[in-house]
N, C-alpha and C positions, 0 to 999 in steps of 0.2 A: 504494500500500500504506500509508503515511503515513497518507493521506489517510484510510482506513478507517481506520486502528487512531483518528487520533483523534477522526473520528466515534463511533467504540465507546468511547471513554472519555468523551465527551463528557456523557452522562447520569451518570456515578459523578461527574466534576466536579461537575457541578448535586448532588449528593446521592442519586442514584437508579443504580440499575446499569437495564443492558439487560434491556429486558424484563420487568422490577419494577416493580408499580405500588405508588407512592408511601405512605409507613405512615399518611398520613391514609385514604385509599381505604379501604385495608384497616381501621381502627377506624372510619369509618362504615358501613361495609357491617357490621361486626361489630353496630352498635348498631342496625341496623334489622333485622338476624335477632333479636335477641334481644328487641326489640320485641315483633314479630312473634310470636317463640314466648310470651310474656308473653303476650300479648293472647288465644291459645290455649288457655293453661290457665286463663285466669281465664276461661273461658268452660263450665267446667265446674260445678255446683253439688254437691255429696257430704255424704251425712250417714251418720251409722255404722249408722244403725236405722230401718225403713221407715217409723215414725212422725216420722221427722225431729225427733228432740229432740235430736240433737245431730251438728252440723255440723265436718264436715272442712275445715278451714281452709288455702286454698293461703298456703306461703312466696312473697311474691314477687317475691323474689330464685333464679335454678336457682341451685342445689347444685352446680353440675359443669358443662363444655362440653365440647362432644366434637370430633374430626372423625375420617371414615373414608375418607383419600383412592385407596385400594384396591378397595373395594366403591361398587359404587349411585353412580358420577358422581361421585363426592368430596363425602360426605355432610357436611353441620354441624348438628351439636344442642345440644343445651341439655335437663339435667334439672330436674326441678322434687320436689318432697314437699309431701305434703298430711297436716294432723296434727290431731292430737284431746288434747286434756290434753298436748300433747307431742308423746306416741306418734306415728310414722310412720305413715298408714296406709293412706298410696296412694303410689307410684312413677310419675313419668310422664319420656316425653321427646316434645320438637317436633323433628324436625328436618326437613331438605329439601335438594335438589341437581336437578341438577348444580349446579356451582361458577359458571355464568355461564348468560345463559339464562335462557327460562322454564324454571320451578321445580314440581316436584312438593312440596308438603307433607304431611307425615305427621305421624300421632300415634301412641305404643306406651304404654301404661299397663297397671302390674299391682295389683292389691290387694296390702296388707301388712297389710290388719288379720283379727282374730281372729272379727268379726263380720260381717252379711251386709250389705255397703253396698248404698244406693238413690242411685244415681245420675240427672241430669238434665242436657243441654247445649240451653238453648232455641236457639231457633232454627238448629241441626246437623243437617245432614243425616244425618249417622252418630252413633249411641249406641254408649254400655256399659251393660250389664247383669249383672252379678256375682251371680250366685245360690248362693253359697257364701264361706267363709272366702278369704282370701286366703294364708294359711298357716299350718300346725299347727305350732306353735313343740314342739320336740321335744328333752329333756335334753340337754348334753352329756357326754356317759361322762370319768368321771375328771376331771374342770371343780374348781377350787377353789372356795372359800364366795366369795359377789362381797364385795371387801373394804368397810372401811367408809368410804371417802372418795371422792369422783369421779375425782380424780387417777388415785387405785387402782386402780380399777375402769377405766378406760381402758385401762391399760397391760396390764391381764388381758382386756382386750377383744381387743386388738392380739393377744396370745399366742395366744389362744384361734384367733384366724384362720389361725395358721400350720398349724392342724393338716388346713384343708380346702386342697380344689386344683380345680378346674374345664376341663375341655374341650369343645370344639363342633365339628363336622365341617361344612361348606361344603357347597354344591348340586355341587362338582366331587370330591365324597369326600376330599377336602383336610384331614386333622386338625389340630386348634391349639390348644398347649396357653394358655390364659387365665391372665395375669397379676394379683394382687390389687394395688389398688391402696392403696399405702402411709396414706393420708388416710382415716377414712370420709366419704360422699356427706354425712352429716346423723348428728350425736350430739343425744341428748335425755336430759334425766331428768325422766319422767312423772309428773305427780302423781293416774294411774289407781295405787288402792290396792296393784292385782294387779303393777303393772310399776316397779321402782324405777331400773332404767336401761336404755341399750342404744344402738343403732347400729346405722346399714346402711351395708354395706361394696358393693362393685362387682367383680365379674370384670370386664374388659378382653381383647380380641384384641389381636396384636401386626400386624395387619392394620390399626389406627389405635388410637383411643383409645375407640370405641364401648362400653360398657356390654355385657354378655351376659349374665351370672346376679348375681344380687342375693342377696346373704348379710345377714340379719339376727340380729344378736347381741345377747339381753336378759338381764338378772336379772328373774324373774317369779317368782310363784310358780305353782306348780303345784298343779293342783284337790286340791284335800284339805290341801293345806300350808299351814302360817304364816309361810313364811320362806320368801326368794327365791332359788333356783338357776339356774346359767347355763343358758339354752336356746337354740337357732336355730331358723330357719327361710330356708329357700330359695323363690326364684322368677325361673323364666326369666324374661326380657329378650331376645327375639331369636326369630326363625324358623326356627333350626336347629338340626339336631340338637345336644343339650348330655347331659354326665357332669357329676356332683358326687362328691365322692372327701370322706371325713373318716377320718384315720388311715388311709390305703390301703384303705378298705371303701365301697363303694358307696353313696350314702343316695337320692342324687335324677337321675333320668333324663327327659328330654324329647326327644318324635318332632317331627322336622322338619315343618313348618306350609307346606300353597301357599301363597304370597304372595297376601294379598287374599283366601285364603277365606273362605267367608262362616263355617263351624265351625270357629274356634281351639282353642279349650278349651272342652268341653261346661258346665262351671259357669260360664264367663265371667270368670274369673279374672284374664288376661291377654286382652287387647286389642290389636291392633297395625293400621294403615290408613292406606291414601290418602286425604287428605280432600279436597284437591282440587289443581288447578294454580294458581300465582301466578304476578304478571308477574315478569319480571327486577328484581332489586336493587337492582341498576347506573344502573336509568333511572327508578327511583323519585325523587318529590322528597325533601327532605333533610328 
């Protein structure tokens, strides 16, 4: 008995418990997903207008990491933003699992701009194709004037969010209420005439840390106006059923998506897929 127990302490000695693999493993396994997803989104090319005169630029650096050790094998992702004068106006994530293993890789990307992007990924076997806005930025009731400093206007960003709330239902009818998460993904102040600031914030499940609906918070102005009011706009992240709630009143609802169909969204607005299998992580060279 001795003898086990201090074979079992024997690794916490060295620095390590039973069964934990060592915290280098784990930051390089981390830097070769994030690699990996890097290498993903810059393989996308996006421009806001089918004449291509002007180009969506990925950050790249992602905005966010995820994992969802609940769902899909113990999922890891990575978001990324893609911007124009600033402006946000595309959402993507790479992620893939299982946790060990070959590896399924996926991609989920939504529009967030106002206009009809042309997308292109040479040499991809899977496209997108977005034949409409990505979101109709729409008032919000009772919103103060956006103040005049950044600072300001942040913190009225923040407020502004407490008023919405978010839910999704699972393939097992399993409801979940979705947590906002305290940071937004990506702040910007645009130097598009129409948009003088804004923000995309993220619902999360308490299922991990996965992304599920995308809340966008701007000062714009609105067609016919000279002066910029708060507005939002939502968009799924996710293949399941989801509620959006502002002030306890309904705005936005989406129907649950087969996995892998080939019709998401008839305007192509949201995108989500298998793009293909990778080898294991683990046995990658360094």
């Amino acid at each position: 008995m001795r003898r086990l127990i201090a074979l079992l302490l024997l690794p916490a000695l060295l620095g390590q418990a039973p069964g934990v693999k060592p915290e280098g493993d784990s930051k390089a396994r981390r830097e070769k997903l994030l690699k990996l997803y890097r290498g993903e989104a810059a393989g996308y090319a996006i421009f806001r207008d089918s004449g291509r005169r002007e180009q969506v630029e990925l950050r790249p650096d992602p905005v966010y990491s995820w994992t969802n050790p609940i769902r899909g094998g113990e999922q890891d992702g990575a978001v990324f933003v893609w911007t124009c004068r600033g402006r946000a106006e595309v959402v993507g994530t790479f992620f893939s699992y299982p946790s060990t293993g070959p590896r399924n890789l996926n991609h989920e990307l939504h529009s967030l701009s106002t206009s009809v992007l042309d997308v292109a990924r040479p040499g991809g076997a899977n496209t997108w194709t977005p034949s409409a806005p990505g979101i109709e930025p729409r008032p919000i009731p009772g919103a103060p004037s956006p103040a005049g400093s950044p600072a300001q206007r942040s913190l009225q960003m923040r407020e502004l969010t407490r008023g919405f709330a978010a839910s999704s239902e699972d393939l097992e009818e399993k409801r979940w209420e979705l947590r906002l998460l305290p940071q937004p993904l990506y702040r910007y102040e645009s130097t598009d005439p129409d948009v003088l600031d804004g923000a995309v914030f993220a619902f999360v499940t308490s299922a991990g840390t996965d992304p599920e609906v995308i809340l966008v918070i701007e000062a714009r102005k609105a067609p016919g106006s000279s002066s910029p009011t708060w507005h939002y706009g939502v968009a799924r992240f996710s293949d399941l059923q989801l509620w959006v709630r502002l002030h306890g009143q309904e705005v936005f609802t989406a129907s649950p998506i087969p996995w892998d169909a080939p019709e998401q969204d008839p305007k192509q607005r949201y995108r989500t897929f298998r793009d293909r299998g990778i080898p294991p992580i683990e046995e990658e060279a360094p």
